[in-house]
MILUM-576306 format. One record per residue (C-alpha): residue number from 1; residue in one letter; x, y, z. Coordinates in steps of 0.05 Angstrom, whole numbers, plus 5000, padded with zeros to 4 digits. Last residue first. Layout:
<recs>
<NUM,a,<X,Y,Z>>;
...
</recs>
This chain:
<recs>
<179,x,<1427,9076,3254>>;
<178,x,<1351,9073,3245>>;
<177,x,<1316,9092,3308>>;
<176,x,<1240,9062,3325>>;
<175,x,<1211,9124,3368>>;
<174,x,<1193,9119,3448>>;
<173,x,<1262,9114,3474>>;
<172,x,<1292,9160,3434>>;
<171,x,<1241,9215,3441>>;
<170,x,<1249,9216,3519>>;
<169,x,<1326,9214,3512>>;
<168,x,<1307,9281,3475>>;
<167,x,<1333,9298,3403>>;
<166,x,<1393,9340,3385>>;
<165,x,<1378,9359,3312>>;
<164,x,<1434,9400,3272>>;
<163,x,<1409,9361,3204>>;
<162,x,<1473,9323,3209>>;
<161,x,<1450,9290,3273>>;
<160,x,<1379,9280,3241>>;
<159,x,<1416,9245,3188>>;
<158,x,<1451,9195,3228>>;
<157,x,<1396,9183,3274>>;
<156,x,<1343,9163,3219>>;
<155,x,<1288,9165,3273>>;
<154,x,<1222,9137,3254>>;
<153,x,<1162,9146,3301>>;
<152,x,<1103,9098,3292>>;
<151,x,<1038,9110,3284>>;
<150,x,<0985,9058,3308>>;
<149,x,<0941,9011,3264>>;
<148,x,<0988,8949,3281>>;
<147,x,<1045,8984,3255>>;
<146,x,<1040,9051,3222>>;
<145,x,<1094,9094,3194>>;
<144,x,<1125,9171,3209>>;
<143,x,<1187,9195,3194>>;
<142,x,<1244,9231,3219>>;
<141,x,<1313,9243,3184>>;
<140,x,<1306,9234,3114>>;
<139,x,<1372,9183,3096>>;
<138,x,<1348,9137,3049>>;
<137,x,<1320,9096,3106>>;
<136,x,<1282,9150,3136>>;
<135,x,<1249,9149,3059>>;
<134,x,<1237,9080,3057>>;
<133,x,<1182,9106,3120>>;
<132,x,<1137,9156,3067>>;
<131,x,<1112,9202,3130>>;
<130,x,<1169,9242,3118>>;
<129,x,<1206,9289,3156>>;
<128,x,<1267,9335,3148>>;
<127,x,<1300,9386,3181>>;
<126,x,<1348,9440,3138>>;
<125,x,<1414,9454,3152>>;
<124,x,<1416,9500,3090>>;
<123,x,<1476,9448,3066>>;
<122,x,<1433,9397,3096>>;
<121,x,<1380,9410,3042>>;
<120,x,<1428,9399,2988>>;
<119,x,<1448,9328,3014>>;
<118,x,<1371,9314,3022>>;
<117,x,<1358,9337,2951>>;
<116,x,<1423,9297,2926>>;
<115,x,<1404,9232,2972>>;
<114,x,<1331,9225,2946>>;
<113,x,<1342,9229,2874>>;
<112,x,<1276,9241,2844>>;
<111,x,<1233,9196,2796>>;
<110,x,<1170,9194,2830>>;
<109,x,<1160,9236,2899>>;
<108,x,<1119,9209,2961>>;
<107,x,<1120,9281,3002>>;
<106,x,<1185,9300,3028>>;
<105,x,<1167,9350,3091>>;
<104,x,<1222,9404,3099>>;
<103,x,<1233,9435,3169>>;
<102,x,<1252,9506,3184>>;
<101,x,<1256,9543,3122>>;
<100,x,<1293,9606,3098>>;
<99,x,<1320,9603,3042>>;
<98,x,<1306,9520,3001>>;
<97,x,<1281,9549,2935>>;
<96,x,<1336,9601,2930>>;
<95,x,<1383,9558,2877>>;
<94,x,<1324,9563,2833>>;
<93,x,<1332,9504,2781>>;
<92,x,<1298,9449,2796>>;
<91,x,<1234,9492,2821>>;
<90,x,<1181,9468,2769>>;
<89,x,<1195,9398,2781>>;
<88,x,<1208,9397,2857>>;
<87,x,<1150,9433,2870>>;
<86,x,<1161,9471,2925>>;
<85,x,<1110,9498,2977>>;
<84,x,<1119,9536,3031>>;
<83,x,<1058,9527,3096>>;
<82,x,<1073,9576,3161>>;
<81,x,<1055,9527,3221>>;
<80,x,<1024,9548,3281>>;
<79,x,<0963,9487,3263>>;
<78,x,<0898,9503,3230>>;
<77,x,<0925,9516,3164>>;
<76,x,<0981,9472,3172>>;
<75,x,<0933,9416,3164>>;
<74,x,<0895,9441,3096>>;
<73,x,<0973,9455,3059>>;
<72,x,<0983,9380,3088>>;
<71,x,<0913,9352,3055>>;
<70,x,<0940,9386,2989>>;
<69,x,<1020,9371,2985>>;
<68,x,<0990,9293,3000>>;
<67,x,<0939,9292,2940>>;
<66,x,<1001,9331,2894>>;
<65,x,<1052,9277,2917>>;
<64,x,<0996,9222,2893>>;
<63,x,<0977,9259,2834>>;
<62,x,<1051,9265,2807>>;
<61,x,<1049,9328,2760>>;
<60,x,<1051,9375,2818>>;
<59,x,<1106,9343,2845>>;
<58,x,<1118,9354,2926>>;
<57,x,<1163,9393,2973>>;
<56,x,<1126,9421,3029>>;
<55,x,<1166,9466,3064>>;
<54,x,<1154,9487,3131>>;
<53,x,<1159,9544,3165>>;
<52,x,<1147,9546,3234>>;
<51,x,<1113,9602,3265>>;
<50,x,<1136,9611,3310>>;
<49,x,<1202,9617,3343>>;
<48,x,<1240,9548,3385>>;
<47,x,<1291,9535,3331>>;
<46,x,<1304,9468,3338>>;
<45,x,<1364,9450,3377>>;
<44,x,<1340,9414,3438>>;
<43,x,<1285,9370,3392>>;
<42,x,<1240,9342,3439>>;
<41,x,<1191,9408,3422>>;
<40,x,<1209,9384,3353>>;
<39,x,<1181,9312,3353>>;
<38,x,<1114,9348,3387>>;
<37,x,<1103,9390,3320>>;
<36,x,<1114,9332,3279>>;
<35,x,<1066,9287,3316>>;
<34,x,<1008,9346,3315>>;
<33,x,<1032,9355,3239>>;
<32,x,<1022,9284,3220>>;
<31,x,<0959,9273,3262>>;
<30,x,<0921,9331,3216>>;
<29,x,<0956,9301,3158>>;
<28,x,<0919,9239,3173>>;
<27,x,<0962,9176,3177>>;
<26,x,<0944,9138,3115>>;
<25,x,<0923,9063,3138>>;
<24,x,<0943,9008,3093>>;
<23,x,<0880,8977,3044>>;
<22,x,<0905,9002,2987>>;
<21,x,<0978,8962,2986>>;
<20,x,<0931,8905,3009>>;
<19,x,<0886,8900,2950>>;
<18,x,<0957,8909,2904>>;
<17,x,<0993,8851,2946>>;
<16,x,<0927,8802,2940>>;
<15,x,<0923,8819,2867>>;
<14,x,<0992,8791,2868>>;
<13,x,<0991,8733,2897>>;
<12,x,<0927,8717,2874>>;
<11,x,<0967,8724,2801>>;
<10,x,<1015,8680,2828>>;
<9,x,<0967,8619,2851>>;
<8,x,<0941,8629,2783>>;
<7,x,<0998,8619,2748>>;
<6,x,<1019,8556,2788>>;
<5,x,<0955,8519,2773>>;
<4,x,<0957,8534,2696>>;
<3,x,<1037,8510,2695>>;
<2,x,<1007,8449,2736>>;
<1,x,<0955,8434,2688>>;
</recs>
C-alpha cells in the first residue's frame, strides 16, 4: 500500500510539473522586439543605423523553434527591424550564414551546442538575445523571462562585454545581471 501511495503522489508530481510548464506566460514577440529594441538604445556601442538586422536562428524541423521563428518574422514586420533567418540545420555548413547582422535572436533549439554557435557568433561580434532565460546562462548575452507575470531583463555581463556591448548604468540597474 505504501509503494501504491508513493507512486501516485509522484505521478501528481509530475503531471503537476507538465500542467505548469504550459501554463507559463510566453512574452509576445511583439513585447520581445519593443524590449529588445529599447535594450539597444542603452547599448553605447550598438550600431545606431536602421534598420536592424536581425537574425533569427531557429530549426525548421523543431516545431517549437519554427512557432517562435514565425510569430518573430510577424513582429519585425511592423517594427524597424530587417528579419534574416537561419536555420541552424540547413545552414551548418555556410561559413557566410552569420555576414552582416546586427543582433542574433536564439530561438529554443534541440540538440545544438550553445557555446560553439555563440563562440562563432562573437568572432562576427555579433549581439545576442534570447527570450529562452538558461540560455543567458550558457553564455547568450541578453534575455528576456517572466517573474510574477512581468518580463524580466537578463544580462549575461560577461558575454555582452565580449559581444562589444557597453550597456547603460540605467539598464544595469533595472535588468537581473548574471556575472
Amino acid at each position: 500500500m505504501k509503494i501504491r501511495t508513493a507512486v501516485c503522489v509522484l505521478a501528481l508530481g509530475l503531471f503537476a510539473g507538465v500542467a505548469q510548464a504550459h501554463e507559463e506566460i510566453v512574452i509576445p514577440a511583439s513585447v520581445q522586439l519593443e524590449l529588445f529594441t529599447k535594450i539597444w538604445s542603452l547599448d553605447r556601442s550598438f550600431p545606431k543605423s536602421e534598420p536592424i538586422r536581425l537574425a533569427i536562428l531557429y530549426q525548421r524541423l523543431y516545431r517549437e523553434s519554427f512557432v517562435v521563428k514565425e510569430e518573430m518574422v510577424r513582429a519585425g514586420a511592423l517594427a524597424k527591424i530587417e528579419i534574416v533567418l537561419i536555420d541552424l540545420d540547413a545552414a551548418k555548413n555556410d561559413p557566410g550564414r552569420f555576414d552582416r547582422i546586427d543582433v542574433a535572436y536564439v530561438a529554443p533549439l534541440r540538440a545544438v551546442d550553445i557555446s560553439a554557435l555563440l563562440a562563432e557568433l562573437r568572432v562576427h561580434r555579433i549581439r545576442t538575445i534570447t527570450a529562452v532565460p538558461e540560455y543567458v546562462t550558457s553564455g547568450v548575452a541578453v534575455g528576456i523571462a517572466v517573474e510574477a507575470d512581468r518580463p524580466v531583463i537578463l544580462i549575461n555581463l560577461a558575454s555582452a562585454h565580449s559581444e562589444g556591448s557597453d550597456f547603460s548604468s540605467q539598464l544595469l540597474k533595472l535588468a537581473r545581471v548574471i556575472r
